[in-house]
N, C-alpha and C positions, 0 to 999 in steps of 0.2 A: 393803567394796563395791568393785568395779572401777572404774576412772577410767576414763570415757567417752571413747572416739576422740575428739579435738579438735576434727575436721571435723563434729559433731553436736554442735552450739550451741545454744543458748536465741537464740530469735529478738530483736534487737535490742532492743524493745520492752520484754524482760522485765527489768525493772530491779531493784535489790537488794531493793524491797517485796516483788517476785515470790519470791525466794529465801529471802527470810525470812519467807516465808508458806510457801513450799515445807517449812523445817524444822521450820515449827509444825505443818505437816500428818503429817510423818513421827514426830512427838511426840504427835501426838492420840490415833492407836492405832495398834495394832499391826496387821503383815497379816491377810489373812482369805480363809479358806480353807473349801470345804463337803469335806472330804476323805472319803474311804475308806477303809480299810484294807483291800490286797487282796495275803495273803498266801499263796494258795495257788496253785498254777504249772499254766495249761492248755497245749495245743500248738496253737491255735488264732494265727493269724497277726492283727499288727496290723492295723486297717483303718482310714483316719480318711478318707475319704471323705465320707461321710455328715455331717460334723459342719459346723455352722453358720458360714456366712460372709458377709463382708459384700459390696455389691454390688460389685464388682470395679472397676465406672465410676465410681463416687461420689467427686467432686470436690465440696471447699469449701475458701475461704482461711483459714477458722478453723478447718478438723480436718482439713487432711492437711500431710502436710512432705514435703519432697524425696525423689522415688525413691531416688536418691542417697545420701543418711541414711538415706532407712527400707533401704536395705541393708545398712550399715555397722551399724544396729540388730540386724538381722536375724542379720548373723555374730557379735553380742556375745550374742546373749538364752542360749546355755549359761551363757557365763561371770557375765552378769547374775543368772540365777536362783539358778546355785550359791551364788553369796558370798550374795546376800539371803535366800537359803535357808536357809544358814548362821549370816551373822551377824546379820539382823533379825527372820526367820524360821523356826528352822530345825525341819522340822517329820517325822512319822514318818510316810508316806503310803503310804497313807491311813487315815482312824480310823472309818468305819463312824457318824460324827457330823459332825453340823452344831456346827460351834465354828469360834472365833478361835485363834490357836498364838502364844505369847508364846515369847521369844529363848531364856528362860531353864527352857525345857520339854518339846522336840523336840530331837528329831535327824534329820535328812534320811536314808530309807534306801529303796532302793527304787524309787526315783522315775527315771525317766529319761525328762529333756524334750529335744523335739527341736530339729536344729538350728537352724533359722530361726524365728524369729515373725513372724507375717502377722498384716493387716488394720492394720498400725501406723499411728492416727493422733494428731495434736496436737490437744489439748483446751485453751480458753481461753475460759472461758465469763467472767472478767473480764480486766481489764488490767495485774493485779497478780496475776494467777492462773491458773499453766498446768499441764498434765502431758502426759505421754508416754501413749499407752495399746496395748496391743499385744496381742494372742493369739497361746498358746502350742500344742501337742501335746505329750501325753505319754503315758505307759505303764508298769504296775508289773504284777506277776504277771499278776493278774488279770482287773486291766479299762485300758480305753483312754478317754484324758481328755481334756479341755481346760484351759485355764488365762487369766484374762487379769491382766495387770503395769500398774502405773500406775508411772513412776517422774516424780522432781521436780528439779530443779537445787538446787544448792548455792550457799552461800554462796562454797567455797573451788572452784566451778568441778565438781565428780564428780556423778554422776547417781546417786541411790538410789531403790531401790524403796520407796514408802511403803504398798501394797496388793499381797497376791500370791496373786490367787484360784483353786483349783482344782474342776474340774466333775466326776464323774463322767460319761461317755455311755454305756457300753455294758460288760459284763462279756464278757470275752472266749471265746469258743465259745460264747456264747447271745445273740446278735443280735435285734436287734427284728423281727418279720417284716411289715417293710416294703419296698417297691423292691425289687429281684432277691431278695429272700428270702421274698416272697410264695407263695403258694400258684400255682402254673401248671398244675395237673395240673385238666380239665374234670371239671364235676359228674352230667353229665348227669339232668338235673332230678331229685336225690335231696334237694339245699338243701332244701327247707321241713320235709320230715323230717327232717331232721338238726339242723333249728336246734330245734325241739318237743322233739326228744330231747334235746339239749343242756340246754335249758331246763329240761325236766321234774324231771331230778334223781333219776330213777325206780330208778333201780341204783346210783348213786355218789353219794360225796359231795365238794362241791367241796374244793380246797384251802385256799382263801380265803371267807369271809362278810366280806362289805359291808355293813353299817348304816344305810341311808339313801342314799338313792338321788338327793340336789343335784347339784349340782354337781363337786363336793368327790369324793362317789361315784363317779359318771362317769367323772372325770378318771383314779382310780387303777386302775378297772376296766378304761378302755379298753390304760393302760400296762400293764396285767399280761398283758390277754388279748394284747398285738402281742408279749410276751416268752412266750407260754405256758403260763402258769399258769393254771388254771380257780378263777374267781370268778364269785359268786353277789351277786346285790344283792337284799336285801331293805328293800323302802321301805312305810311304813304309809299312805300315800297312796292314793289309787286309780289315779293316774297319774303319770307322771315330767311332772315341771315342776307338779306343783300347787301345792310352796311358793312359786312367783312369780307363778303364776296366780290367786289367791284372794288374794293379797294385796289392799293394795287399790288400785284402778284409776290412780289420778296416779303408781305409783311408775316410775318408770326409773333407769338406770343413771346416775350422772352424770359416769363416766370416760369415753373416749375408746373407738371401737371397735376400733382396736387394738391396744388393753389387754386386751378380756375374749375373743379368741380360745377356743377346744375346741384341747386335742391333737391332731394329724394333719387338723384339719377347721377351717380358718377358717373364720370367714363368706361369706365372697366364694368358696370352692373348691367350695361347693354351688350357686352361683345361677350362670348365664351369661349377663345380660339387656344386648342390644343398647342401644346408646347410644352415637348419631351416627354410625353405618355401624359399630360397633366391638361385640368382644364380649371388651371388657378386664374382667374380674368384681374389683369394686370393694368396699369394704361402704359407699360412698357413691352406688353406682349402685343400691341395692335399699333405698330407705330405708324404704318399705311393707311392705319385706318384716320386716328387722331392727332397723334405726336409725330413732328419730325426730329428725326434723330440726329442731333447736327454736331458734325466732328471737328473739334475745335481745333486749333492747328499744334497742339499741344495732342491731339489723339484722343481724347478725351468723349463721350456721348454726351449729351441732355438732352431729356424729352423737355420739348415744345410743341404747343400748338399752332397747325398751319391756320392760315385768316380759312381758304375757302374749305379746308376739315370741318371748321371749328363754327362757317355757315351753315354748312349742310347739318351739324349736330343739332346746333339752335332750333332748324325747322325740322328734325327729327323730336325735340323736345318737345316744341308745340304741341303734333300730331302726339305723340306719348301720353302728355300728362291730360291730352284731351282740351287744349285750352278754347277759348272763345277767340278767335281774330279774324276779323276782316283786315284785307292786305287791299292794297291800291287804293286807302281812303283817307282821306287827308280832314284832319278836324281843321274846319274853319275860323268857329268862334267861340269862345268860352265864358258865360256871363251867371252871375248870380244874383238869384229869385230872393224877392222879400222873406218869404220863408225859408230861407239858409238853402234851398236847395239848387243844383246848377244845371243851367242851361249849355249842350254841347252841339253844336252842328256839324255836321260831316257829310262829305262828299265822296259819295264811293263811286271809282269810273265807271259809267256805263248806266249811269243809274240817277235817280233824282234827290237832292239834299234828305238827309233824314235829321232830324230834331232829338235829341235824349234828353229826360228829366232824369237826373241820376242824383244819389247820395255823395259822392265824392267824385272828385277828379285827380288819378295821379299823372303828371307831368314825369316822363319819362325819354326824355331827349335827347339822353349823352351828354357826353362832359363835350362840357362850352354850349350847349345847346346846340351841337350839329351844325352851328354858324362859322365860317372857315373864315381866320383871321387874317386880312390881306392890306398888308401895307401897302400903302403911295410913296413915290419917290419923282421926284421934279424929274420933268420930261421923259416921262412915263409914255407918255403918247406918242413919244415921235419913234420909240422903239421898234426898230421894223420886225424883230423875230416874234417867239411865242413866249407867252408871259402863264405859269399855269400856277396853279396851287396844288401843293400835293394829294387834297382828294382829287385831284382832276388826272391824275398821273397813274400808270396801268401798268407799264411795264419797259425796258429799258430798249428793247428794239425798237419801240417807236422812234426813238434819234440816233438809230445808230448813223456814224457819218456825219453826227452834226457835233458843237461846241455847248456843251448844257452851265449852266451856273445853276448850283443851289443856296439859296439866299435859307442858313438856319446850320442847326449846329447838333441838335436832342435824335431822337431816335427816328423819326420819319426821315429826318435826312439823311442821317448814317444808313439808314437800309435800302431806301431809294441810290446812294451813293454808290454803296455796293452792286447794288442791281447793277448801275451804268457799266460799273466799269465789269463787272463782269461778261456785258455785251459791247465791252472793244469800246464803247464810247468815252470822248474824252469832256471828264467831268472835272469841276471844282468845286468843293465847298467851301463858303464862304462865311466863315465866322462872327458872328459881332459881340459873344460873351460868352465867357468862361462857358465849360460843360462839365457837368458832375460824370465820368469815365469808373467802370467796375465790369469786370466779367465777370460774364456769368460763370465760370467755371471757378472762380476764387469767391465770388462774393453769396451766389445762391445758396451751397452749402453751408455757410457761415449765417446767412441771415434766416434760413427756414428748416437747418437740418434735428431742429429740435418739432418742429410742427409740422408743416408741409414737406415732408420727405420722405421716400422709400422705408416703411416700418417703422414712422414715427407718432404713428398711432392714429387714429380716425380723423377723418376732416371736421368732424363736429365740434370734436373736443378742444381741434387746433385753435379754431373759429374760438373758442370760450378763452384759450388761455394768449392766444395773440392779439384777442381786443381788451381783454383783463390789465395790459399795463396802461399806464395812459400815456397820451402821445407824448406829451411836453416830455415825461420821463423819460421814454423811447429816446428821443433826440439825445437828452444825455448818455445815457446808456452806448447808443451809436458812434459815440464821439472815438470811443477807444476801438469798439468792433470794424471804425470806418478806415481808420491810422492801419489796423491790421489787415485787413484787404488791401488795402492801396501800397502795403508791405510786401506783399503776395503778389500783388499786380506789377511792381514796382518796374520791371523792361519794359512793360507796353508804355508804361504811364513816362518813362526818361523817354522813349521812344519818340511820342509823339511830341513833346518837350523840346528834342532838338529840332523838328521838322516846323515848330513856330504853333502847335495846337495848346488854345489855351483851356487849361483844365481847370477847377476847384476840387474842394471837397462836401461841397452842398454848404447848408445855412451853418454858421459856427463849426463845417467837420462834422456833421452829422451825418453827412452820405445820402442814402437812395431814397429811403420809406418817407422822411419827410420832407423832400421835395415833393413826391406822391400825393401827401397830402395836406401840403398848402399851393404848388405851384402848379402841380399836375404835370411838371415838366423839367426842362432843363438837366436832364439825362442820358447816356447811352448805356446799357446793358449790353456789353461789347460781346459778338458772339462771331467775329472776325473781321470788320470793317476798317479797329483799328491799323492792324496791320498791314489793310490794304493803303491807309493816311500813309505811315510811315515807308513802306516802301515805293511810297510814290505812284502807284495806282489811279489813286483820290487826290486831286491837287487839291492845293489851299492856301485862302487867302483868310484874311484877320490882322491885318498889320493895322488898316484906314477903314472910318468910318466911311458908309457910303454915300457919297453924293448925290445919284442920284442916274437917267440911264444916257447913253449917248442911242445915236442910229442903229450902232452895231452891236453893245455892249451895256459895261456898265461903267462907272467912271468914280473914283474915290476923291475922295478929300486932298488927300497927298497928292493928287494927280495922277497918278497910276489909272490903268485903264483894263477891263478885261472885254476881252473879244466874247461874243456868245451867242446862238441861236438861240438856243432857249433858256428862258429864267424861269425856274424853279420856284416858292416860295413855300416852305418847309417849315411855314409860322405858325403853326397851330390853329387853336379856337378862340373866338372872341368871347363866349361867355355865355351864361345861361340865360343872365337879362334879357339880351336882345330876343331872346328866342321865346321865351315865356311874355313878351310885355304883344310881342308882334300877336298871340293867343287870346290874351285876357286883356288886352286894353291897356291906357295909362291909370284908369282909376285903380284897377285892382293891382294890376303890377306894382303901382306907388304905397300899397300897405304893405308887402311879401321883401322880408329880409333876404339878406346873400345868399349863395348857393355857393359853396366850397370854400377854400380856404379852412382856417380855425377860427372860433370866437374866442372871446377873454381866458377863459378855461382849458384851451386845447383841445377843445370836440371839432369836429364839422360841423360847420353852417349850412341849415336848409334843409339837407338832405335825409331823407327817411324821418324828417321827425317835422315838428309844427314850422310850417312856414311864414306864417304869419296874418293866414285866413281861416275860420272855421273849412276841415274835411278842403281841403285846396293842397297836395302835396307834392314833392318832386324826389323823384329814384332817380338815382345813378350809382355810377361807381364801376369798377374795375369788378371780375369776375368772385374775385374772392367776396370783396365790400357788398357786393347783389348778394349772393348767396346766403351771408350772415343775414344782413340788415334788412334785407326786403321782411322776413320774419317779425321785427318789431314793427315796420311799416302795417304788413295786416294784422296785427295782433291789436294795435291803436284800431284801424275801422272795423274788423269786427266786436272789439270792446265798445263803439260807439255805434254798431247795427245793435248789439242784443242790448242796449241801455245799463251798461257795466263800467262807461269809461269814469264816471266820477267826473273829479274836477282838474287838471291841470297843474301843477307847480310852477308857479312862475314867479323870478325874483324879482 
């Protein structure tokens, strides 16, 4: 690694704890990289315009350092990337995969970053704990990229890179057509014909089928149509946003609104509502519109979003971005042609099978595959009441007057729980394992108020510099951020403690994000339920495993018994398997690897990147994870429409 200019110092404060925290961090993992591989040469001119940046005025005394140094930075980031490139990093860019690049596995070729890095600030979120963080540009045949570098001080004084992350943006001669590469040429009112015909599908067939028309869907369709490609969504719904609209009424979102953004479309870019002589469009100035503003009993606001807000915006995004969807049509069967290419059937109501020859197929189904996860329990059948699953569950006046049990413990049950007892019903939750417990009013702040928060600078950028650490890291990292919340939380958390609720703190004390992203679950983001447990609102049971049901009830191991008309089951999803194999068969299901969790490396399995069939893919993900990652998803098919994808990295 390069020896840092001397005149760019570790500020006074950072004492040898700092450095020797610094060399545990560079020993933790290795860099980490979403790279590319873009091996084939167009004559299309670099552009980095367009690529995200941070506010240019944004001063704090905790993340920026001296012009001065961040100049002196600015003239070292070749010589920096090369050596980290080389000797901690050195990696083959790009590989067409989401992976980590170990020392002893790449080789740097290709790649040419430029000369300066911009947006450098100083990160010191403890006092025993800092880094450098900085974005890069750069460039290989292909395509035109971003990069951002954290490096750490040393013990003998040299600055190395411990993180060295690379973005795809843009494939080079195929631009997004957005800003000057819009369309300028007038329609004169031919538009509603031409969207009908678009739609129709009546002569051609598209490139792409979409599977499911969430979120997830949305996201990739809207990224392929601003790149060119023609995609088709087929959702078995009757309308776009049903799956948040029919859920059931207490759900909202419990992240932050500027976490769950649309591509090209915030919340706040659609509304312009006056407030105080001003028409600054906020997503805290339209809370009736998208966010509910929920006062936590502490006094406190956070915008959220409602479920059926946040349906109606979905199918306002649709119609927006102009997409392609047939609603009420259900793909039947999914099969591939000796010539790579795939055979899709679909049944849309009212009408007769239609047949697609399409380029690609993305699987789009939601986490778990939209298959609801429902345990058996011995004498199951002789139970005379109502047995439902929580998709099946609407709203909490349906049993007022009656005895409910909720069989589950993460967040569908806690908000279902609350529902009840908000409507006088006499509910219990019934526990069978620990719950990772955080308010949002102590833990949201702390976990996003550097990225997704009120003036913390563009959702793009957030997106670059929150998938820029890698997960594994995260977890450590979280281990101390999670001690500190659950310090902050600490009354609710003795609270529910005495009343018999049993808590953890996620995998090793890592808390929220990486439960997220390997379990999908096993959390509440508490935004009052708790203290409906503790003051006895919400009964609860967790003492005995369950046995299994009587006539009237349910009956424990210990022998204990609960009385109950309705059982509740608040278990989740079973998984994407079942849901993709029921599509493609057992042939093809039995080549295509997992869907979620992490592999050896700490990435995600499956998702947005090769599945394990030529052009055969599956999206998901949480509002944020779509919105990034759908972006690499079409950037791989249209690298493989215009004949630019090259070859694949594979270890």
């Amino acid at each position: 690694m390069a020896r840092s200019d001397p005149r760019i110092i570790a500020p006074r404060t950072w004492s040898q704890n700092t450095r020797r925290l610094s060399n545990k961090l560079i020993k933790m993992g290795a860099p980490h990289t979403l790279a590319i591989n873009c091996a084939s040469e167009t004559t299309a001119s670099k552009t980095n315009s367009h690529m995200p940046r941070l506010h240019s005025d944004r001063r704090s005394a905790s993340t920026c350092i001296s012009s001065r140094s961040r100049a002196l930075l600015s003239q070292q980031t070749p010589a920096i990337l090369w050596s980290g490139l080389r000797q901690s990093c050195p990696f083959e860019s790009l590989s067409w995969h989401i992976r980590q690049f170990l020392s002893d596995q790449l080789v740097a070729r290709k790649f040419a970053p430029s000369a300066a890095a911009r947006d450098v600030v100083l990160k010191q979120p403890y006092p025993d704990l800092a880094w450098i963080q900085a974005f890069f540009d750069f460039e290989t045949d292909t395509g035109i990229g971003s990069g951002v570098f954290r490096l750490v001080p040393t013990a003998d004084g040299t600055w190395k890179a411990f993180t060295v992350y690379t973005n795809l943006e843009d494939l080079k001669g195929f631009p997004e057509k957005t800003g000057l590469n819009r369309e300028f040429l007038p329609n004169h009112g031919k538009w509603k014909d031409q969207r009908a015909q678009e739609r129709a599908y009546a002569d051609r067939d598209p490139e792409v089928i979409i599977i499911g028309g969430g979120q997830s869907g949305l996201d990739v369709a809207a990224r392929l149509k601003l790149l060119g490609v023609d995609a088709l969504i087929v959702e078995q719904q009757d309308r776009i946003g049903n799956q948040w609209r029919y859920r059931y009424e207490a759900l909202c979102l419990h992240d932050p609104v500027w976490y769950d953004h649309l591509p090209y479309m915030p919340y706040e870019s659609a509304f312009s509502i006056p407030l105080a002589g001003r028409t600054d469009p906020r997503p805290s100035q339209f809370p009736s519109v998208m966010a509910s503003v929920y006062a936590s009993t502490e006094g406190r606001e956070h915008n959220m979003t409602l479920s059926a807000a946040l349906a109606d915006w979905l199918e306002y995004y649709a119609e927006a971005m102009e997409l392609n969807v047939w609603t009420s049509t259900t793909a039947t069967r999914v099969e591939q042609t000796k010539d790579g290419k795939w055979v899709v059937a679909v049944s849309k109501a009212g009408g007769p099978e239609r047949t697609f020859h399409v380029d690609h197929v993305i699987l789009a189904l939601g986490f778990g595959g939209g298959v609801p996860r429902m345990p058996t329990y011995p004498n199951q059948d002789e139970f005379q009441g109502q047995i439902l699953h929580s998709t099946q569950h609407k709203t909490g006046r349906d049993h007022i007057g009656k005895k409910v049990v909720i069989v589950g413990a993460a967040t569908s049950a806690h908000d279902i729980a609350a529902d009840y007892a908000d409507h006088g019903v006499d509910v219990t939750l019934y526990q069978r394992s620990p719950t990772y417990i955080m308010t949002t009013k102590e833990g949201m702040p702390r976990l996003f108020k550097d990225t997704y928060w009120e003036g913390a600078g563009p959702t793009d950028v957030a997106d670059r510099v929150h998938t820029s650490m890698p997960i594994l890291m995260v977890k450590e990292l979280h281990k101390r951020l999670t001690a500190e919340i659950a310090e902050a939380d600490k009354e609710i958390l003795e609270g529910l403690k005495k009343v018999g609720f049993k808590y953890y703190f996620g995998d090793d004390g890592s808390g929220f994000l990486y439960l997220a992203q390997t379990r999908g679950g096993g959390y509440y983001l508490d935004v009052g339920t708790s203290k409906k447990i503790i003051n006895g609102q919400i009964k609860l049971k967790g003492d005995s495993p369950l046995a299994g049901f009587t006539k009237t009830g349910l009956k424990f191991e210990d022998g204990s018994e609960l009385q109950a008309d309705v059982v509740l089951f608040a278990t989740g999803f079973a998984g994407a398997a079942q849901a993709i194999r029921k599509l493609v068969g057992d042939e093809i299901a039995g080549k295509l690897g997992p869907v979620w969790d992490l592999d050896e490396q700490g990435e995600q399995r499956g998702a947005w990147r090769w599945l394990g069939m030529p052009n055969l893919w599956f999206m998901m993900g949480n509002l944020s994870m779509c919105r990034f990652h759908s972006k690499h998803l079409a950037l791989q098919i249209k690298a493989k429409q215009e004949g630019v994808y090259g070859t694949r990295y594979a270890p």
